[in-house]
C-alpha positions in Angstrom: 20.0 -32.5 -1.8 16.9 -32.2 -0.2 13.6 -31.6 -2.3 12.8 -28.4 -1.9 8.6 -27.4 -1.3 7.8 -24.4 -3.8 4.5 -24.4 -1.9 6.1 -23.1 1.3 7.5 -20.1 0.5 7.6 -17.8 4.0 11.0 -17.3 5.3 10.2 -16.7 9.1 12.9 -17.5 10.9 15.2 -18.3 8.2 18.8 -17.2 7.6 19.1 -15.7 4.4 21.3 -14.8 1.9 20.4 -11.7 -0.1 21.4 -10.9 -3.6 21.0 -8.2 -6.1 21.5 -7.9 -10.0 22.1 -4.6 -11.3 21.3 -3.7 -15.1 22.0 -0.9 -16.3 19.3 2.1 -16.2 18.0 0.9 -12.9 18.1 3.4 -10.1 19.3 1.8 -6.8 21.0 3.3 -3.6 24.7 3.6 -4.1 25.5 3.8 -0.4 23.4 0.6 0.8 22.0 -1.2 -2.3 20.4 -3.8 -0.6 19.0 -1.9 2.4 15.2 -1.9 1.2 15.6 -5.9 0.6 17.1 -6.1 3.7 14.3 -4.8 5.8 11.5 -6.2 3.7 13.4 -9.8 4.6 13.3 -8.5 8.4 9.8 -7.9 7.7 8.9 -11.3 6.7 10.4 -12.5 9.8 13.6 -13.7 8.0 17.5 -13.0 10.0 19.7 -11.3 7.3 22.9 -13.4 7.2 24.8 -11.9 4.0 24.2 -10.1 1.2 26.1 -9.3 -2.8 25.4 -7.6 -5.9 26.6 -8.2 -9.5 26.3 -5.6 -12.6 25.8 -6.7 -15.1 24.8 -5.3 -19.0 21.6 -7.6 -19.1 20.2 -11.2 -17.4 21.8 -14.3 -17.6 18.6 -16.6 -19.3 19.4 -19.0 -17.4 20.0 -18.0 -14.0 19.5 -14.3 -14.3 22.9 -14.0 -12.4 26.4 -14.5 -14.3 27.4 -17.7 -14.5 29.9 -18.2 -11.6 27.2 -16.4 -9.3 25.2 -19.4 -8.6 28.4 -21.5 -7.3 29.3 -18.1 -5.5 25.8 -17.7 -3.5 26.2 -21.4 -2.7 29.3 -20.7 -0.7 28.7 -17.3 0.7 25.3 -19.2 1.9 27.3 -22.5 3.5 29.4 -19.4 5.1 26.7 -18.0 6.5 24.4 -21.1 7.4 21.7 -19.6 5.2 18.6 -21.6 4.3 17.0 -19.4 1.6 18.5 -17.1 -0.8 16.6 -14.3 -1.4 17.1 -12.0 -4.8 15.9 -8.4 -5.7 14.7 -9.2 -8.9 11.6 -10.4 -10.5 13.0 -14.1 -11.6 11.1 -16.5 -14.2 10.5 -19.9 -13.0 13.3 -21.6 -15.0 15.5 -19.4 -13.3 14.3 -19.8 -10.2 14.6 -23.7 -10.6 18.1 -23.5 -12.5 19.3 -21.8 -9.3 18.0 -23.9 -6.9 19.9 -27.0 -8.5 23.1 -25.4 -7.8 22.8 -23.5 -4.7 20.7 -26.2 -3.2 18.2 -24.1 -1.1 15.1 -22.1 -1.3 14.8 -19.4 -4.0 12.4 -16.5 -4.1 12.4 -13.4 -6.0 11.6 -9.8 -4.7 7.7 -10.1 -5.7 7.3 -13.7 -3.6 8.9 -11.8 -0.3 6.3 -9.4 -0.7 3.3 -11.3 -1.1 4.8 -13.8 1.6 5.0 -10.5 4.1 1.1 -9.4 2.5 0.6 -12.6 3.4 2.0 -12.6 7.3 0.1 -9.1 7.6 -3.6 -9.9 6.2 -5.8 -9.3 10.2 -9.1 -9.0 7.9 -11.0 -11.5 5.2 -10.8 -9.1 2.8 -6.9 -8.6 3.7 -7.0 -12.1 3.4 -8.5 -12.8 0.0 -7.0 -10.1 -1.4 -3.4 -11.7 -0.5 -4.7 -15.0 -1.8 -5.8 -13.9 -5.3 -2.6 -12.4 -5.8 0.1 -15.2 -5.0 -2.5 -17.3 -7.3 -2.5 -15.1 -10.4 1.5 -14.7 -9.4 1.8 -18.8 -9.4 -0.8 -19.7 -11.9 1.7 -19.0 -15.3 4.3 -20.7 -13.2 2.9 -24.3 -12.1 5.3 -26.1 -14.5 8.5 -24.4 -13.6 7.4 -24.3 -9.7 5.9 -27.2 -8.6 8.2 -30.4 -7.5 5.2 -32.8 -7.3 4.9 -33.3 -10.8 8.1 -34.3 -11.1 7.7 -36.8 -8.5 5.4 -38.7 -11.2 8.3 -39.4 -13.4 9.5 -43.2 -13.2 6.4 -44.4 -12.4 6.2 -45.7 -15.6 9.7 -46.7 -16.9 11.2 -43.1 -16.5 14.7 -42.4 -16.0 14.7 -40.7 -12.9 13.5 -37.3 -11.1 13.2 -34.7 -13.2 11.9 -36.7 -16.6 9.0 -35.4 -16.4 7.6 -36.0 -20.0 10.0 -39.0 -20.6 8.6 -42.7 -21.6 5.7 -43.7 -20.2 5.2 -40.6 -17.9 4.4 -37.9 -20.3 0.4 -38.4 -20.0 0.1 -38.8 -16.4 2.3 -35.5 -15.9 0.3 -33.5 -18.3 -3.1 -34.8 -16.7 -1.7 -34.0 -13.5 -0.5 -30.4 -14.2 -4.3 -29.8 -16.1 -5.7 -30.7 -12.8 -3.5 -28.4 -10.9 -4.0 -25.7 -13.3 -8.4 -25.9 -13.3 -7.7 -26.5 -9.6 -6.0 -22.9 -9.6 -8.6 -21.4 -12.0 -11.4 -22.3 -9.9 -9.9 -21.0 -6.9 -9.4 -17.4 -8.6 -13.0 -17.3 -10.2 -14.1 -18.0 -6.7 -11.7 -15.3 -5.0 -12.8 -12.8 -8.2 -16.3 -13.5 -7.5 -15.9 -13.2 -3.4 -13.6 -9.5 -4.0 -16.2 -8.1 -6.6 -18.8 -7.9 -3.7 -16.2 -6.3 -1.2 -15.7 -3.7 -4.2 -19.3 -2.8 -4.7 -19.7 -2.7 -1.0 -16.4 -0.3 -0.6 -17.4 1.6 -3.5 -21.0 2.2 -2.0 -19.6 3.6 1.1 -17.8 6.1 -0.7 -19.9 7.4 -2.5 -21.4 7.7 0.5 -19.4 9.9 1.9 -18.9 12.0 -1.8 -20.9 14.9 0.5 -18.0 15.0 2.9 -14.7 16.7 2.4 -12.2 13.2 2.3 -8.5 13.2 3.1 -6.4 10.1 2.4 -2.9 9.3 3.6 -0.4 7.7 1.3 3.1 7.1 1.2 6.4 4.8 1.2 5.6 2.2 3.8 6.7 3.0 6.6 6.8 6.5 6.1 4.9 7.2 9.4 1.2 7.1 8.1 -0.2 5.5 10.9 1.8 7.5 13.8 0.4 10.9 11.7 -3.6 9.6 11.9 -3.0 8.5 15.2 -1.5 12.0 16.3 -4.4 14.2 14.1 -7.4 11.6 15.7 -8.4 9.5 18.2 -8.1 6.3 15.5 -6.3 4.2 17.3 -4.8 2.6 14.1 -1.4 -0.3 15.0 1.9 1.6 14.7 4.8 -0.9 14.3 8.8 -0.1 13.2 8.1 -2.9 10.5 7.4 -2.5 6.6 3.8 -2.8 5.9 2.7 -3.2 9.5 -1.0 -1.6 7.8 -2.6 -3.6 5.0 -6.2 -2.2 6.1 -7.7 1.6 5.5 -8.8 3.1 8.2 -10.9 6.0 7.8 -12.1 8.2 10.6 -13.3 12.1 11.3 -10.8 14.6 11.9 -12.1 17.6 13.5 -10.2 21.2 12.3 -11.4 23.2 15.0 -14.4 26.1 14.0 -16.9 22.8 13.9 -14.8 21.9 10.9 -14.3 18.6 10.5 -12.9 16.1 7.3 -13.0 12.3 6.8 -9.0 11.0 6.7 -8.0 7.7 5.9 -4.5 5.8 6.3 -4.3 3.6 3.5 -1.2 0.5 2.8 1.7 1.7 2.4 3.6 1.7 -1.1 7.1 0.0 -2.0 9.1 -0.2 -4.9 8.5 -2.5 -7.8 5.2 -3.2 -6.1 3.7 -6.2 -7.8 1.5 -5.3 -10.2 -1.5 -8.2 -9.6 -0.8 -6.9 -5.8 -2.1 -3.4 -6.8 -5.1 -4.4 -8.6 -6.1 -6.9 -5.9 -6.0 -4.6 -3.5 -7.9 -2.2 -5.3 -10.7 -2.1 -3.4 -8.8 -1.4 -0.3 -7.3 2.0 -1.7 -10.9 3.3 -3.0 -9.8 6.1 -0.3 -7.2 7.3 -2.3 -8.8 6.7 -5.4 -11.7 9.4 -4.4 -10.0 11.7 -2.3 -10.6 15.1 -2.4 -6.7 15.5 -0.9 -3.8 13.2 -1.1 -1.3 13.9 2.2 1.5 11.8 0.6 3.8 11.3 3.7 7.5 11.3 2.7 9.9 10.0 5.7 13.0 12.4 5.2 15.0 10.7 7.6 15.9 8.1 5.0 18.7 8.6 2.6 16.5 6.9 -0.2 13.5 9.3 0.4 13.7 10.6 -3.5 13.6 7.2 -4.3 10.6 6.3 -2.3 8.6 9.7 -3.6 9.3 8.5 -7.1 8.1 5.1 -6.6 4.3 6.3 -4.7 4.1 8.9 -7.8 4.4 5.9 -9.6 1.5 3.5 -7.8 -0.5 6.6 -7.6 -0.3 6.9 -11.6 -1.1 3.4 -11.8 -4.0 4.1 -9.7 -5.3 6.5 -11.6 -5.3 9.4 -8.9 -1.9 11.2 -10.0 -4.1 14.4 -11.2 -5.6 14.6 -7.6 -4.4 17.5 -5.2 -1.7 16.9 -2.8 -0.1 17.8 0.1 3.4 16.4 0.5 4.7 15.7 4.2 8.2 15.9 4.9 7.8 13.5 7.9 10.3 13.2 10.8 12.3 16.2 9.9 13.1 16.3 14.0 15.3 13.3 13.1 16.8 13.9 9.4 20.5 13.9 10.0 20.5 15.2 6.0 18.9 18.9 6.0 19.7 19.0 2.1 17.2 15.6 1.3 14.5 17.8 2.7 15.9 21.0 0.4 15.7 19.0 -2.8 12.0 17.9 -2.2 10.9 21.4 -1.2 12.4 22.3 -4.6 11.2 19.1 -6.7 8.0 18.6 -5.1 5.2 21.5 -4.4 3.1 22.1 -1.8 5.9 20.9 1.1 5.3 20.9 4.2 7.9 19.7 7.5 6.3 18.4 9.8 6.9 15.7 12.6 4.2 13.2 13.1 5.3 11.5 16.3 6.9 15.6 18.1 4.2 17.4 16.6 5.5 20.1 14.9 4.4 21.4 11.9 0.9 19.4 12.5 -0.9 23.2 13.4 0.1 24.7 10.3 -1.3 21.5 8.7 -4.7 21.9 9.7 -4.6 25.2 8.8 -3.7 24.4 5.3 -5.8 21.6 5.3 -9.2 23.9 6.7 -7.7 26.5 3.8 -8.6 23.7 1.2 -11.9 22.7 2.5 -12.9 26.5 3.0 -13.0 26.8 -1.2 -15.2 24.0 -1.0 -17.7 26.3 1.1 -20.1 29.3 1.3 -20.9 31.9 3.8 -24.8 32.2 4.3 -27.7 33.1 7.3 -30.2 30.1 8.3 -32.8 30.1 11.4 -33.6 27.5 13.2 -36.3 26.8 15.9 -35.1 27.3 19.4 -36.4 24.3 20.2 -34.8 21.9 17.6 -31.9 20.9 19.6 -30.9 18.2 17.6 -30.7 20.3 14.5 -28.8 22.7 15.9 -26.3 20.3 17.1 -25.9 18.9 13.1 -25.2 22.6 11.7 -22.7 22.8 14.5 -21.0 19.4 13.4 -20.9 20.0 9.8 -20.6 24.0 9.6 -18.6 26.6 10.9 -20.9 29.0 13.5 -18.9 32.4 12.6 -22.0 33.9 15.0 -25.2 33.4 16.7 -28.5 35.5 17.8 -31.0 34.6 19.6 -34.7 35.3 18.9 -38.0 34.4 21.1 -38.4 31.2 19.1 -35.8 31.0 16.8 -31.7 30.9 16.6 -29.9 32.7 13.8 -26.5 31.9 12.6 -24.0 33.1 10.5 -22.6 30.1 9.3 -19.5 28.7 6.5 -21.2 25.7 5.7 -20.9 23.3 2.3 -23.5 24.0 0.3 -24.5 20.2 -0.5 -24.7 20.1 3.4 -26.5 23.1 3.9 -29.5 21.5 1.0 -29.5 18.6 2.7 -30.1 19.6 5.8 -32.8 22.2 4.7 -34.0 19.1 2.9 -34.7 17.5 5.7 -35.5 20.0 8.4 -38.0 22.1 7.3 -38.3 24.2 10.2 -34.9 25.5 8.5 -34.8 28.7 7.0 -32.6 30.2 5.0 -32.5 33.7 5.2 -29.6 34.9 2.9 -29.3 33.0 -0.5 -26.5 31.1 -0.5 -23.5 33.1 -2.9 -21.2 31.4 -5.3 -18.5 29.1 -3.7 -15.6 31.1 -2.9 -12.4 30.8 -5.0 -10.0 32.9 -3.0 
């Protein structure tokens, strides 16, 4: 057998043999259980060449899968010239190595495919790091059970042969060895830790400097149609691929709602089941969007059987986030396409605040701004401000962050009934003041 590199764990271009253990308790799609493996291996650049399941009532410790599974993935993977074997579970290291010895091939587990396609994905140094920092703190536990070139230290001094690691006369060089590895690792997460925490005051600063604006954020499944949606609503431009997690970086741009009404939206990464959890936290910092939104648009695509699935799965990122308590608006995206009607009828009935709509047609995206313009008009207050005929400039801010319901003109003034936020409406009296406010401001509305 050939030694196999833990280090190089990307599949692109491989033939792979997928495989999924079912325990019992564990919600999976009946119809196509290993659909959402499938793609996320597509994703990583990998050609899908077979696939099988086993239930089973709990793990094998050994090899996770029953005991005759091993022999049988070696088979179905000579069958189907595979080169890496790719399972839907979370697997421990032992396993991982267990497994390899029989089926002879590259192992990963559902969290290494993710991090490998983070990985493909990262454009931007803070994509990049963030990616980094979590395969570390994913291999750091894991440098014993992973790595071959430990093992390859074994007979140097009177050991029996690969795999003795620890026998006569290797032990202390292995152990020294696996120390250095280990500080190695260590350093490099202190350093990634240290290079993040300035990216997170930095993101963190920015939005609370927009806490004055009215802020939007997009989540979802990935690819739930995020990116077609803020592309459709604004000019932002942002990449739009048929691929799992074609989007790793927010984008956040102004999205005007007609009346001189205008929001901030943001398309954030999408979510995916079983999301690794050192994943989350390390991109952190990326979904400070979502975080601090005023409104969550959680974009559902309908057109999937597994769409109840998927909601239940970004409910359960956005809890882990800490943003579950924030108000949404749920999407029922590509509804021009569903070929189910009755998906769509259960989430209408499960989830509130629905709304169809079709991101890349159009439809339904009207009555989204109108909903959308209904939840930033609570925000706002009616009121009567003058302004100096000659303040052009001015004039041009109240008509970018207020709604103008009317104007009158004077001999040296303009007067305008506007619906205006009120922390807008002080600062720009704060620093204009040639502005008057004729009408005191009344209590936001709650209607």
């Amino acid at each position: 057998m050939a030694e196999l590199v833990r280090e190089d764990l990307s599949v692109q271009r491989e033939r792979a043999l997928l495989v999924k253990v079912i325990l019992p308790g564990v919600d999976f799609d009946v119809r196509n259980p290993l659909g959402e493996l499938a793609s996320l291996a597509e994703a990583a650049g990998a050609e899908v060449a077979d696939g099988m399941t086993q239930k089973r009532m709990r793990p094998s410790a050994r090899t996770y899968a029953g005991r005759g599974k091993p022999q049988e993935s070696r088979d179905r993977a000579d069958a189907g010239d595979a080169t890496v074997v790719i399972f839907d579970n979370e697997l421990a290291p032992s396993q991982i190595r267990a497994l390899e010895k029989v089926i002879e091939r590259k192992i990963l587990d559902r969290s290494e495919l993710i991090l490998d396609i983070f990985a493909a994905r990262a454009q931007t140094l803070e994509a990049r790091l963030q990616v980094e920092l979590a395969q570390l703190q994913y291999t750091a536990p894991r440098l014993r059970g992973m790595w071959t070139h430990l093992e390859r230290i074994a007979g140097a001094g009177g050991g029996t042969g690969v795999g003795t690691v620890g026998g006569i006369g290797t032990r202390g060089p292995g152990e020294r060895q696996i120390e250095i590895d280990r500080r190695i690792v260590g350093r490099r997460i202190a350093y990634l830790k240290r290079e993040l925490a300035g990216i997170d005051r930095r993101k963190i600063r920015e939005v609370r400097a927009r806490r004055d604006e009215f802020t939007v954020s997009l989540v979802g499944y990935t690819n739930a149609g995020k990116s077609t949606l803020i592309n459709a609503l604004t000019d932002a431009g942002q990449h739009v691929e048929d691929k799992l997690f074609a989007t790793l970086d927010t984008k956040t741009t102004r999205w005007a709602l007609g009346e001189g009404q205008s929001v901030l939206l943001s398309d954030t990464v999408g979510f995916v089941r079983d999301l690794p959890h050192r994943l989350v936290a390390s991109f952190r910092a990326t979904l400070e969007a979502a975080i601090h939104a005023d409104l969550l648009l959680h974009v559902v695509d309908v057109s999937v059987q597994d769409a109840p699935r998927q909601v239940t799965a970004v409910g359960q990122v956005l809890e882990e986030l800490g943003c579950a308590g924030t108000p949404t608006m749920n999407l029922l995206n590509k509804c021009d396409i569903a070929s189910d009607t009755s998906i769509m009828q259960v989430l209408e009935n499960r989830l509130p605040a629905t709304l169809r709509i079709s991101a890349a047609t159009g439809r339904g995206l009207e009555e989204l701004v109108e909903r959308v313009r209904e939840r930033l008009n609570i925000k706002t207050i009616d009121a009567i401000i003058r302004v100096p005929v000659h303040e052009g400039k001015l004039i041009a801010q109240i008509d970018q962050k207020a709604s103008v319901l009317e104007r009158r003109y004077g001999s040296t003034y303009v007067e305008m009934d506007v619906r205006i936020d009120p922390t807008h409406l002080d600062q720009l009296a704060g620093r204009h003041p040639g502005l008057e406010i004729v009408s005191p401001a009344p209590p936001p509305r709650t209607d």
